[in-house]
C-alpha positions in Angstrom: 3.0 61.8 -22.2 0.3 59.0 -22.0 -2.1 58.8 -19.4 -3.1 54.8 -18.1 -6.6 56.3 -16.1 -8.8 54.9 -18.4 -6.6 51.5 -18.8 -8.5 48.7 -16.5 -6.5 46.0 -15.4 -8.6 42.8 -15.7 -7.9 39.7 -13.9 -8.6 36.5 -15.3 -9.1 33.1 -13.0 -8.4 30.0 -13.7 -11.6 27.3 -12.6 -10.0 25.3 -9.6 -8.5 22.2 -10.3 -9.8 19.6 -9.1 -7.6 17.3 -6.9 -8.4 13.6 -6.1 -6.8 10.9 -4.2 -5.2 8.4 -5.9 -7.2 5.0 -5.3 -5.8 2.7 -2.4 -5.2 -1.0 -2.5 -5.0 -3.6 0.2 -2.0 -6.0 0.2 -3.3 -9.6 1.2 -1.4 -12.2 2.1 -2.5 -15.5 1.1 -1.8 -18.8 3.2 0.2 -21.7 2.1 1.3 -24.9 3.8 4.9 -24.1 3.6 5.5 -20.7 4.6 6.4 -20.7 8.1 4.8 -18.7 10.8 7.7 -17.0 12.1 8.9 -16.0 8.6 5.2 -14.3 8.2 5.3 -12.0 11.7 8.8 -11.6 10.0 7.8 -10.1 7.0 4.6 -8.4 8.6 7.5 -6.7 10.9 9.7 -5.7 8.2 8.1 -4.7 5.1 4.6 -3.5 6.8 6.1 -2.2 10.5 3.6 -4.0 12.5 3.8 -4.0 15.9 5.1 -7.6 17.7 1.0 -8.4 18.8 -0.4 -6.7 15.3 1.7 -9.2 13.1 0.7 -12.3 15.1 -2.7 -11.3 15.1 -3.0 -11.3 11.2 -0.5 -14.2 10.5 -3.2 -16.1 12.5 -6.2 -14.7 10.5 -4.1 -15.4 7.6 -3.5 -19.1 8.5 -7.2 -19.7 9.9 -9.0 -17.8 6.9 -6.6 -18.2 4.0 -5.4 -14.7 3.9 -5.3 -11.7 5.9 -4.8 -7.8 4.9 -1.4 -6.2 5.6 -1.7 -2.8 4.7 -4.0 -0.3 2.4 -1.9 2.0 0.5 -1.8 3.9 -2.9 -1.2 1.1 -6.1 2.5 2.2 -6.1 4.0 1.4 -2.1 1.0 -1.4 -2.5 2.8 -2.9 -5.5 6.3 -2.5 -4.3 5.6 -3.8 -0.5 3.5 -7.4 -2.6 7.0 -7.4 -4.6 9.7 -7.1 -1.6 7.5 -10.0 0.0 7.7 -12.1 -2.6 11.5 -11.4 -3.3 12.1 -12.1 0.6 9.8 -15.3 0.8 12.1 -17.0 -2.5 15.3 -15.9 -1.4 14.3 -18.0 2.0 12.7 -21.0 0.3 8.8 -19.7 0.7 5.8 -19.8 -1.9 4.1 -17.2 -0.2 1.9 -15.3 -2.4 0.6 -11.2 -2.2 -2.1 -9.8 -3.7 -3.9 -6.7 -3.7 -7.6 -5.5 -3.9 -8.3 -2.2 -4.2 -10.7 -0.6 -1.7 
């Protein structure tokens, strides 16, 4: 019979991995002098779940300054939330225009 009391069991560890947070974009609106203001609260309501007073308060920085931010997210929700405003704003007749800036 063999004996393991002189085997050592040696553990081997793996150097952490380091995690990091994806980068995060703003989605800005831009102003135009078609796009209605309703539609924008609209959208803001819909797409980026503002609150009634939170979407009037940037569709009004959007029409004084030329654009106002909607959101920060990761590039992907950012990307997709730019696109579903600009599929909503042609199917009603709108130029309005996304972008997005990362932070």
């Amino acid at each position: 019979m063999a004996s393991n009391a002189g085997n050592k069991t040696k553990t081997v560890s793996k150097p952490a991995e380091q995690v990091s947070t994806p980068p995060l974009f703003k989605v800005l609106m831009h102003n135009d002098d078609y796009t209605t203001m309703e539609f924008v609260i609209e959208v803001l309501r819909n797409i980026f779940h503002k609150s009634e007073t939170e979407a009037e308060k940037i569709m009004l920085t959007i029409h004084f300054q030329g654009y106002g931010d909607c959101g920060t997210f990761p590039y992907a929700i950012a990307e997709t939330k730019a696109d579903q405003v600009r599929l909503r704003a042609r199917k009603s007749g709108f130029p309005l225009r996304c972008s997005l800036e990362e932070t």
